[in-house]
C-alpha positions, 0 to 999 in steps of 0.5 A: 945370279948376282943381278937376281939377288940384286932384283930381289935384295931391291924388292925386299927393300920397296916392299917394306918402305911400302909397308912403312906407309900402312904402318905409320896409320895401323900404329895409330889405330887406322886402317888406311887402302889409300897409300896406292893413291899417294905412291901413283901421283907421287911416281907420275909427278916426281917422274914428269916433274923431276929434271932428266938425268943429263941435266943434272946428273942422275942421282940429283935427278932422283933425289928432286923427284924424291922430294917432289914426290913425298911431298906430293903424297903429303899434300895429297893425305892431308888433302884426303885426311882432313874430311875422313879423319873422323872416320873409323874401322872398315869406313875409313878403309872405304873411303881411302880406297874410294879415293885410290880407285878415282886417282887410278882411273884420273891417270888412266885417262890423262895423256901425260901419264901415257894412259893404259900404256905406261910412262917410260922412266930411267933406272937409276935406282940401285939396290944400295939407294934402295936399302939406304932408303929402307935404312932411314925410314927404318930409323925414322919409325924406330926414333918414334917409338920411344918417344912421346908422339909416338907413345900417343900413336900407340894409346890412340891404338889400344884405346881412343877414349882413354888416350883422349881423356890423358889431353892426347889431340887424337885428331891432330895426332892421326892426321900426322900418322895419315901425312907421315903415310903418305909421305912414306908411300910418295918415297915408294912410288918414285923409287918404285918408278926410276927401278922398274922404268915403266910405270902404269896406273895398274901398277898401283891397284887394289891389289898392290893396296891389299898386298901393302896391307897384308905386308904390314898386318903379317910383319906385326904393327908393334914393332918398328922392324915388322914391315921389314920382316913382312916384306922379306916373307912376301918376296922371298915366297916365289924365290923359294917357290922357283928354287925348288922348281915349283912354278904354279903362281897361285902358291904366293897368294895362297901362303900369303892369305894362309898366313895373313888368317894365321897371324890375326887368329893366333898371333895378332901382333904379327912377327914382330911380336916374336920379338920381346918388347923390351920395358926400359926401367929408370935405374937406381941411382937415377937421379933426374928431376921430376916433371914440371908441374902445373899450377894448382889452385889454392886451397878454398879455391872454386875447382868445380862449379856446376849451375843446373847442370842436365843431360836427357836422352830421348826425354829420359833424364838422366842428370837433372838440375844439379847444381854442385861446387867442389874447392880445391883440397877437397874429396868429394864423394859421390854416391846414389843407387845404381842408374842415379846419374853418377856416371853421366855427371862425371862423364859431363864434368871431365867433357866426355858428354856434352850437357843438355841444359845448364852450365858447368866452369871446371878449373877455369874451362866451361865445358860444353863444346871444349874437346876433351884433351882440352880439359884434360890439359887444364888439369882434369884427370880420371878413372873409368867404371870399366878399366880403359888401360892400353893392354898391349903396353906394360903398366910403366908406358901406361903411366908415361901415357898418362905423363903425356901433358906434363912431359916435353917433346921429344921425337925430332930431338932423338931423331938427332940424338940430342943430349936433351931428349935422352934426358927429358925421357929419363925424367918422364921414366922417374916419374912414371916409376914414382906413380907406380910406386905410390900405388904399390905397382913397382914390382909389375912395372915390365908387365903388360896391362892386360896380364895384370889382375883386376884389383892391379889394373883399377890401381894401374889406371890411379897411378895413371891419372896421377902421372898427370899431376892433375888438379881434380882427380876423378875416380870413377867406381875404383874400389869395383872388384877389390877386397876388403883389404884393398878397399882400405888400402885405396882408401888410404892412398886417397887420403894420402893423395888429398893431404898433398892439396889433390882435390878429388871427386869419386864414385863409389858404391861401398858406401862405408868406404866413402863416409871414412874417406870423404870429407863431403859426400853429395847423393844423386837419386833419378839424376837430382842431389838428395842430399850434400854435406858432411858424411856424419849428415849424409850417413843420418838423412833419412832422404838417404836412407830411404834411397837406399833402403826403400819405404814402406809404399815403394814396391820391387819394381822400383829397385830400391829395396837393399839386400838382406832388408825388409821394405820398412827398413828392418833386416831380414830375418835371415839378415846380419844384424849391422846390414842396415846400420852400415849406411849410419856407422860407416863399417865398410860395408857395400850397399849397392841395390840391385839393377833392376833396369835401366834408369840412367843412359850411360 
């Protein structure tokens, strides 16, 4: 009885380190059937490789093939992860299945693994070695979580774009998760190896690659204990199924897709999910210092230089020769009717799209070819039109996201529980806390971002891009959705923000908002500037005005008549009578005309 609970305690134990390995690439956003491939050549390499237990004695033996084999299943992720690390979804699947599948059918077909046969290995493996080795990968992947890489990991998950635009090296940093795998799968396969004493390149097929999977799915992604969790669930399924005298083999695959289709319909976190996710707060009397910040340019300062700036789509313009300058302390605004280019050309200034023709120099970096963290890092932050917040984290890790190239490092230092981590950490937590409290989001600090409401959320991603401490903040439509009051409010934070020396460039549809705001506002129509100057000028330019309201030769189809407007320029007759007059007088009002096709590829 004692050696079967011993049998099953020790498959527990591999079950989850083989989980780990799937979870250290689905907390990264990866979905990864390749892990089998790295534990079959760990397994054979660190048992063929390994010195013989009477040589060295056996647990030496073991902990040789041990690093044998991890390191084997590294080099073989980055061997394996360098051409598919651009891949995504069911792709990347594909492809690390491709990759399992060949190694399987290679060891098959080699005379020193034993072919079909199988390779005789010595039990050494004790179900004690197998726990502590479950114990420290446990710890490994528990260290990670609170710490700055692995907070990364988790933004690359929710959001890609996003995690790129607050400077995370998404590349680099899934290529870690992918080695990290298969490293962990390695430590499987040789252990798996020295307990079972003979392995077979079947032992590490398509379907011990989909029950590592499902391990993993079912255990929960979001927590560091849900590969463990998992795994007892799938071991113990057939212990329960013998207890009770029930020996038809098909139950334990059944329940197991049973609850794989019940976990991603209702609970996509999987188990661990059932566990709160617990928000750590700075205390009151915490008194850590801030982050060190960057270098900002003085006051005057070239931020944003652009010189006949482009992008066409398929000969559809969308920006077009614009040439702009914005200097350090200013809040430029950008408006235009809907489709004029607004979005493109923020989205060409932060990096995200690369310009067809013409040049553009931001805080000292040509973009261009420059990745995106890359200009984020020079001091580049920024909103999105629609919210891109990392919904499964509360709005203060959302914020320590944003803090990512301001904070240190400091995985490898908890994982030794230096002294100096531990306070790094707090410092970070101070200054998301402060983010937070600047744009009025103290209160919501322990909640998750997609139960916050909509005019919560657009001041979540500001407090976000703040954590930075950036140099050019842009802002992208922040005041969509938001009442009047909160309009104003946001109006308020921005000025207080440009007073601190924030050079900030923003687009904004409540044209009232901007000229209150703003201490220069530039107007796009069909992706050219009409108009740039002061918001007193811009409020009286009758090429403005015109953009907005529409003459008397343009038509309907042209979608630039303003609602409650005749096409001379008069209001209706059933119009209020200032719903011209808030382009001149600078009410906030909103003057956003209708969409009446697509003008602008974005």
């Amino acid at each position: 009885m004692l050696d079967q609970y011993a049998t099953t305690l020790t498959f527990i134990a591999l079950g989850a380190i083989f989980a780990y390995s799937f979870y250290a690439v689905l907390i990264a956003g990866q979905l990864s059937l390749g892990q089998a491939g790295f534990a079959s050549l760990a397994a054979f390499s660190g048992a063929s490789l390994a010195p013989s237990g009477a040589d060295v004695g056996e647990i030496p033996a073991l902990l040789i093939a041990v690093v044998i084999g991890m390191s084997v299943g590294a080099l073989a992720a980055v061997v394996l992860g360098l051409p598919t690390m651009h891949l995504r979804g069911v792709f990347l699947a594909i492809a690390t299945l491709g990759f399992a599948e060949a190694v399987r059918v290679v060891l098959l077909n080699q005379e020193w693994t034993g072919g079909a046969q199988g390779l005789g290995v010595p039990r050494i493996l004790t179900v004690g070695m197998a726990w502590t080795a479950l114990a420290l990968v446990a710890y490994w992947f528990w260290r990670m979580g609170r710490s700055r890489y692995g907070r990364a990991l988790e933004a690359i998950r929710e959001d890609e774009l996003a995690a790129r635009s607050m400077g995370i090296d998404v590349g680099r940093h899934r290529l870690a998760a992918f080695v990290t795998a298969g490293a962990v799968a390695g430590l499987y396969g040789v252990l798996y190896a020295y307990y079972v004493r003979l392995i077979a390149p079947g032992d590490f097929d398509f379907i011990a690659a989909v029950e590592g999977l499902v391990t993993a799915v079912v255990g929960g992604s979001t927590m560091f204990l849900g590969p463990l969790l998992g795994s007892g669930f799938q071991t113990m399924v057939p212990e329960i199924q013998r207890a009770v005298g029930v020996e038809a083999g098909w139950i334990r695959p059944f329940l197991a897709g049973l609850l794989l289709l019940v976990v991603i319909l209702f609970l996509p976190g999987g188990l661990a999910s059932l566990i709160p996710r617990r928000t750590r707060l700075p205390s009151e009397d915490d008194d850590a210092a801030g982050l060190a910040g960057r270098r900002h340019p003085a006051a005057g300062e070239p931020v944003v230089t652009l010189a006949g700036l482009g992008k066409e789509y398929g000969g559809v313009h969308a920006v077009r020769g614009v040439d702009l300058e914005i200097r350090a302390g200013e809040v430029v605004g950008l408006i235009g009717p809907n489709g004029a280019g607004k979005t493109t050309l923020v989205n060409m200034i932060s990096g995200l799209v690369p310009p067809s023709t013409g040049s553009a120099t931001v805080l000292g970096t040509a973009i261009g070819s420059t990745p995106v963290h890359r200009i984020a890092a020079a001091g580049v932050s920024r909103t999105f039109q629609h919210s891109k917040l990392f919904n499964r984290l509360s709005a203060l890790e959302n914020v320590l996201v944003g803090a990512h190239l301001v904070s240190r490092p400091t995985f490898l230092r908890r994982l030794l529980w230096l002294p100096s981590a531990r306070r790094d950490e707090r410092t970070a937590l101070r200054q998301a806390a402060r983010c937070l409290e600047r744009v009025g989001l103290t209160s919501l600090a322990a909640t998750r971002a997609e139960a916050l409401s909509y005019g919560d959320q657009r001041r979540l991603e500001i407090a976000r891009a703040l954590a930075s401490d950036p140099s050019l903040l842009i802002l992208d439509e922040p005041a969509a959705g938001m009442n009047h009051v909160e309009a104003a409010r946001l109006s308020q934070l921005i000025r207080s923000l440009a007073q601190d020396g924030l050079t900030i460039l923003f687009i904004e549809h409540n044209v009232g908002m901007v000229l209150q705001t703003c201490s220069r506002v530039v107007v796009l129509n069909f992706g050219e500037v009409i108009a740039s100057g002061a918001p007193e000028a811009i409020a009286a330019d009758p090429a403005v005005i015109e953009a907005y309201l529409g003459s008397a030769d343009d038509d309907v189809d042209g979608g630039l008549l303003a609602e409650g407007s005749r096409a001379d320029g008069a209001p209706a007759e059933d119009a209020p009578p200032d719903a011209v007059m808030n382009l001149r007088t600078g009410d906030a009002g909103t003057l956003d005309t209708p969409d009446t096709g697509p003008r602008e590829a974005t």
